[in-house]
C-alpha positions as CSV (number, residue, x, y, z in Angstrom):
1,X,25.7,7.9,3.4
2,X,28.6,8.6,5.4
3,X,28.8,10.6,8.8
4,X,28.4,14.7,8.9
5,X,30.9,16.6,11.1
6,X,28.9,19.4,13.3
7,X,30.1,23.0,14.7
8,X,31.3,21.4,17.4
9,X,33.4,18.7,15.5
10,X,30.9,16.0,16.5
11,X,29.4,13.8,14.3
12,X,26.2,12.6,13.3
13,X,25.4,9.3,11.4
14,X,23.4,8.9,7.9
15,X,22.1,5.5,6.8
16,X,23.1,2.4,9.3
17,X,25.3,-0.2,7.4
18,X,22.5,-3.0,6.6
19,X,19.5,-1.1,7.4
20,X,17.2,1.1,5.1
21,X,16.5,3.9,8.0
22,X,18.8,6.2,9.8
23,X,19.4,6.5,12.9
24,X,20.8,9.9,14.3
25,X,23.8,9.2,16.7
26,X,25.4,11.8,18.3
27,X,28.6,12.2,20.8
28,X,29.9,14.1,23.6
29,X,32.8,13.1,26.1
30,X,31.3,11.0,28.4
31,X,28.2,10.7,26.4
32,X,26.3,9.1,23.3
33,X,22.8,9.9,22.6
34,X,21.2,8.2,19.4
35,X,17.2,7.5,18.0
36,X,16.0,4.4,16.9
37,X,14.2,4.9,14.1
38,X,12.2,1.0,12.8
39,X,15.3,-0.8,12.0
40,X,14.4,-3.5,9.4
41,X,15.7,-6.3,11.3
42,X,17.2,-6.6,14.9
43,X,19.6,-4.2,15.5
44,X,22.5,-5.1,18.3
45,X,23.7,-2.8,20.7
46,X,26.8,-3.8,22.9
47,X,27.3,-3.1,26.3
48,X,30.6,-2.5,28.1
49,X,31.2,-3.4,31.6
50,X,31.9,0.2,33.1
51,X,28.9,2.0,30.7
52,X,25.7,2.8,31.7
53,X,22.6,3.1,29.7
54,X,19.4,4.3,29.1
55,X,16.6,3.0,26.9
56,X,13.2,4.6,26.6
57,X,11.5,2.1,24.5
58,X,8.7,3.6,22.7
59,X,7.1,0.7,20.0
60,X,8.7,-2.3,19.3
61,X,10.6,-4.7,21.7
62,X,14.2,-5.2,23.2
63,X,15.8,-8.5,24.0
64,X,18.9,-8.2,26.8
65,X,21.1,-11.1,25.9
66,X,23.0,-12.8,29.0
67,X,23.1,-16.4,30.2
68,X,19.0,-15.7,30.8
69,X,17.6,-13.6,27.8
70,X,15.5,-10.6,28.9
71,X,13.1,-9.2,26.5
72,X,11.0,-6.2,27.3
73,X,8.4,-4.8,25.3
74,X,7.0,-1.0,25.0
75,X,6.3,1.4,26.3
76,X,9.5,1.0,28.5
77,X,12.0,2.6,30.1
78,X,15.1,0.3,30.7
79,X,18.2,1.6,32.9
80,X,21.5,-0.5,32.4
81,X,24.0,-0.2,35.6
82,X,27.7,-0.5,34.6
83,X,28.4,-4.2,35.7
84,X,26.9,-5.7,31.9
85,X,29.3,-6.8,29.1
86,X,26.6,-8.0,26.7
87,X,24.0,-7.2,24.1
88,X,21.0,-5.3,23.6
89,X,18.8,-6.4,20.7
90,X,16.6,-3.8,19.6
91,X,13.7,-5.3,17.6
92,X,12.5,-4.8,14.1
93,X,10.1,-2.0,13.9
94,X,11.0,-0.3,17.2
95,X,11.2,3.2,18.5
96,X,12.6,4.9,21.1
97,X,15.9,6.8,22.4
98,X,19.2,5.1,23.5
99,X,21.7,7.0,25.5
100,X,24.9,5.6,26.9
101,X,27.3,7.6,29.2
102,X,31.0,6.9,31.2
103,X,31.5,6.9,35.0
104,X,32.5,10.3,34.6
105,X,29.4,11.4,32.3
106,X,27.1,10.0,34.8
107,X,29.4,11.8,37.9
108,X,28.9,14.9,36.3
109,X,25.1,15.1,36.1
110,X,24.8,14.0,39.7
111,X,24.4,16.6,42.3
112,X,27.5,17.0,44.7
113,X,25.0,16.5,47.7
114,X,24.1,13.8,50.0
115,X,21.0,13.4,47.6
116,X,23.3,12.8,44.6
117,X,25.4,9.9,46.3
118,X,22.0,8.6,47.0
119,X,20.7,8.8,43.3
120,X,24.4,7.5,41.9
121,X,24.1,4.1,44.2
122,X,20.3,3.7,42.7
123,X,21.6,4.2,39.7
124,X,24.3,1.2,39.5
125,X,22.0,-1.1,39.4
126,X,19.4,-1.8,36.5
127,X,15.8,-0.7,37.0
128,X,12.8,-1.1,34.4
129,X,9.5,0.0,34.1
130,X,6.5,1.0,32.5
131,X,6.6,4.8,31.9
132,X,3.0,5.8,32.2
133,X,2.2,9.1,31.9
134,X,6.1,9.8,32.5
135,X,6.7,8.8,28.4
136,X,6.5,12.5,27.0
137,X,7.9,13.9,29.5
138,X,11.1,11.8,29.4
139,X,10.9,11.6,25.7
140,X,11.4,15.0,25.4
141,X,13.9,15.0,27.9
142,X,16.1,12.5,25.8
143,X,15.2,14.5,22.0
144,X,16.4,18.0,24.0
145,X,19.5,16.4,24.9
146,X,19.8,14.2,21.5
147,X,19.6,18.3,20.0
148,X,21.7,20.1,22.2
149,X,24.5,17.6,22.0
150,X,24.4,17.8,18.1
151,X,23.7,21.3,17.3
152,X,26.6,22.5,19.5
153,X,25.0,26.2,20.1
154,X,26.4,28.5,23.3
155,X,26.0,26.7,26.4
156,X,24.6,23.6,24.6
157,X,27.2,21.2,27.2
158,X,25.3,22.7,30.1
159,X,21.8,22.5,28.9
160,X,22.2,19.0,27.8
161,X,24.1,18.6,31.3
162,X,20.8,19.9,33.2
163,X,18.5,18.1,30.9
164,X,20.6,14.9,31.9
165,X,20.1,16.0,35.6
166,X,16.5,16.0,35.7
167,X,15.9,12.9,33.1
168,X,18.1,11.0,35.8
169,X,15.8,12.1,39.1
170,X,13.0,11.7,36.8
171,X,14.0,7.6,36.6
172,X,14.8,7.3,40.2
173,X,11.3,8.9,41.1
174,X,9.7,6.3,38.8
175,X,11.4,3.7,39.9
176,X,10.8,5.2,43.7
177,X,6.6,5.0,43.3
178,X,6.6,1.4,41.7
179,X,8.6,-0.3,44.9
180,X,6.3,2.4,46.8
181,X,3.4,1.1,45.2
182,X,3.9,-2.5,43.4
183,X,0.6,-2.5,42.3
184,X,1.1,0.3,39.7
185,X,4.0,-1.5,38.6
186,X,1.8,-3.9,36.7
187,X,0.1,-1.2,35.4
188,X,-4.1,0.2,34.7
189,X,-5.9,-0.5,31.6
190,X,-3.9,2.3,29.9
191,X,-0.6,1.5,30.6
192,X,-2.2,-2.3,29.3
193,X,-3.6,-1.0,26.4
194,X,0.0,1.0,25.3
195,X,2.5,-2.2,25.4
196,X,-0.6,-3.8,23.3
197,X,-0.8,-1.4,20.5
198,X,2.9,-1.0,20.7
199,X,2.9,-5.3,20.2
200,X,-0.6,-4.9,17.6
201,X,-0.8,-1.2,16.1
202,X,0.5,-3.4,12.7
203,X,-2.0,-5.7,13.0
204,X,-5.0,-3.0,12.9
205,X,-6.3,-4.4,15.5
206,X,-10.1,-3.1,16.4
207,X,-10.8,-1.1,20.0
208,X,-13.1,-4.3,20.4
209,X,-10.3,-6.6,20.1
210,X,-7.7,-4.7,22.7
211,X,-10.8,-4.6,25.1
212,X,-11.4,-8.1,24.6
213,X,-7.5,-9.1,25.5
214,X,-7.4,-6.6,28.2
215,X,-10.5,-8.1,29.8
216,X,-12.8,-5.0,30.0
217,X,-15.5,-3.6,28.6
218,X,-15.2,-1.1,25.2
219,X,-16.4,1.5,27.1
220,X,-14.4,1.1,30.1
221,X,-11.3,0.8,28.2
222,X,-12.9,4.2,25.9
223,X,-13.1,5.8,29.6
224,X,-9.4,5.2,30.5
225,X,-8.0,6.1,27.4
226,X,-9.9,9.4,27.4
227,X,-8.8,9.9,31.0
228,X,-5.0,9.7,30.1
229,X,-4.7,10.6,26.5
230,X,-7.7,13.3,26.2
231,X,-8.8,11.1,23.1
232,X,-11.3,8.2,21.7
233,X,-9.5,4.5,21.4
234,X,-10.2,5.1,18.2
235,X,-8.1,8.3,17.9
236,X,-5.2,6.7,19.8
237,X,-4.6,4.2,17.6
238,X,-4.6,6.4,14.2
239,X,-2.2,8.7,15.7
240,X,0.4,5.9,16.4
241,X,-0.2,4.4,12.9
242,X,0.5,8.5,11.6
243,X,3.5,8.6,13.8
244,X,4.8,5.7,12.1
245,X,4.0,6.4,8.9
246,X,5.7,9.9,9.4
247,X,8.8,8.8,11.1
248,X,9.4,6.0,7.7
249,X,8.7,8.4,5.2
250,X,11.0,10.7,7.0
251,X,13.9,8.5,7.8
252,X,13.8,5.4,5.3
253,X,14.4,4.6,2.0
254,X,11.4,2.3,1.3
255,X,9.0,3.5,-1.1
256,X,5.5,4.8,-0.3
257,X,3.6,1.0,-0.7
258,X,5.9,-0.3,1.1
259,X,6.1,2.0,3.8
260,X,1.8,1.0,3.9
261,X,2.7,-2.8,3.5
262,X,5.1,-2.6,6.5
263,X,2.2,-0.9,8.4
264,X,-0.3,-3.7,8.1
265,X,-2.1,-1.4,5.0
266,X,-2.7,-4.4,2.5
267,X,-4.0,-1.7,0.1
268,X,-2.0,1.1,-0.7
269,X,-4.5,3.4,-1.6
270,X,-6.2,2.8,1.6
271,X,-2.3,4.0,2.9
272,X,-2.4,7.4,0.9
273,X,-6.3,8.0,1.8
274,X,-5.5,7.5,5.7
275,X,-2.2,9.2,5.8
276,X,-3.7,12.3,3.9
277,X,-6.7,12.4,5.9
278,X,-4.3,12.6,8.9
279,X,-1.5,14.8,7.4
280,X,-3.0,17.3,4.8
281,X,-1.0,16.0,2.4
282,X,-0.2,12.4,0.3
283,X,2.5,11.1,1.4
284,X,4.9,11.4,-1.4
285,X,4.2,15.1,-1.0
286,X,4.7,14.8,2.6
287,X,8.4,13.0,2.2
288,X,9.7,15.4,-0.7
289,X,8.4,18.6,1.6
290,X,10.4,16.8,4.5
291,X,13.3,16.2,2.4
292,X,14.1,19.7,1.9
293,X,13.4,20.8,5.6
294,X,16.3,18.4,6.4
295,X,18.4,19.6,3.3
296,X,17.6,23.3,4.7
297,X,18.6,22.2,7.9
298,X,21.9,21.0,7.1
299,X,22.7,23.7,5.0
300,X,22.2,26.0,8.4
301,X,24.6,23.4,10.4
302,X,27.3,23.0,8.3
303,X,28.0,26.9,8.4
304,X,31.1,27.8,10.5
């Protein structure tokens, strides 16, 4: 599928050479925003000394390749100073946002205070850490700026400029409370619990089993889940396995059994029963109802 040129003479990419999903990559001077979408196999990334990036690793793992391999697994957000000429490897099976910008990009969103020469010396050097209850919040920071940069409407440079802004004071506060407080760093049962399901969701692993690697009771680990996320373990965990299941149908090739298959579902009837019990609908009634969203939506893009 090749690329698809925008209002704004940008383009977006279709299907990834070698992979069976798309990824949605999107460009601006000075910045490239793009979603990672469960690449079959690792995906590279290359870094350029002078660029900086951004990763908000959602599910899935990352491996920074220099003379001494990083890896980094999710939930994470990982921030890239401009001194790198490497590799990122972005695991099979992962999720998350990737945006890289220019000196210039980065100059722009920084306020032309005292604060902002502050926040642009923090920010040339690399900082990672567990996002907490900071991951929607910056997630939707990212897809806002991933959507203004594409869809090119009035003003769309300075709202993805704001949202840019505040996503970069969002990372240096983070980054602020964790030398602050280096005990949060490593993170409560919840923050635990997330980078396991985001290593074992595929496994269907039981609530009993997460408790048991985390070292804590079920219902202790059932309190701290409902504390941060409003829901059961139980409930947690199905929602993740939807949200996968959604974002494959949506954006891959593979057929329905093997979208289950690739989900740890070694029945695929087991597959449709839990997807439509979460969804309303099957699944293959699910993909062809998203199919011609997107199709509608293009349609709407593509006018002049």
């Amino acid at each position: 599928m090749g690329a698809r040129q925008s209002r704004t003479g940008q383009t977006r990419t279709g299907q990834t050479s070698g992979a069976a999903t798309r990824e949605a990559e999107l460009r601006a001077p000075g910045m490239t925003c793009r979603r990672i979408r469960s690449p079959l196999a690792e995906a590279p990334h290359v870094l350029r000394p002078g660029q900086f990036t951004l990763l908000l690793l959602q599910a899935g793992q990352a491996r920074f390749e220099t003379a001494h391999d990083s890896c980094f697994e999710a939930p994470r957000l990982i921030w890239l100073g401009d001194s790198h000429d490497a590799r990122l490897m972005i695991g099979a099976g992962s999720r998350g946002l990737l945006l890289d910008m220019s000196p210039q990009g980065l100059a722009r969103a920084l306020p032309a205070t005292a604060f902002g020469e502050e926040l642009g010396a923090a920010l040339h050097g690399d900082i990672s850490f567990a996002p907490g209850a900071m991951m929607t919040r910056l997630a939707d920071r990212l897809a806002e700026i991933d959507e203004e940069l594409f869809t090119g409407g009035p003003a769309s440079g300075m709202i993805a400029g704001h949202n840019l802004s505040v996503l970069l004071i969002q990372l240096w506060r983070g980054a602020k409370a964790r030398r602050a407080h280096p005990e949060a760093a490593s993170g409560g049962v919840m923050q635990r619990f997330e980078q396991l399901v985001g290593l074992h969701l595929r496994d269907h692993w039981t609530v009993g089993e997460y408790a048991e690697a985390l070292g804590v009771s079920r219902d202790r680990l059932a309190r701290a889940v409902r504390k941060a996320a409003a829901r059961s373990p139980q409930a947690y965990l199905h929602e993740a396995l939807h949200r996968e299941a959604v974002e494959l149908l949506t954006h891959s090739g593979l057929q329905v059994a093997q979208i289950g298959f690739r989900l740890g579902f070694s029945d695929p009837g087991y597959f449709n029963r839990f997807f439509t019990r979460m969804e309303g609908l099957p699944p293959a009634r699910f993909r062809k109802r998203s199919v011609r969203r997107v199709r509608v939506s293009d349609s709407f893009a593509a006018w002049p």
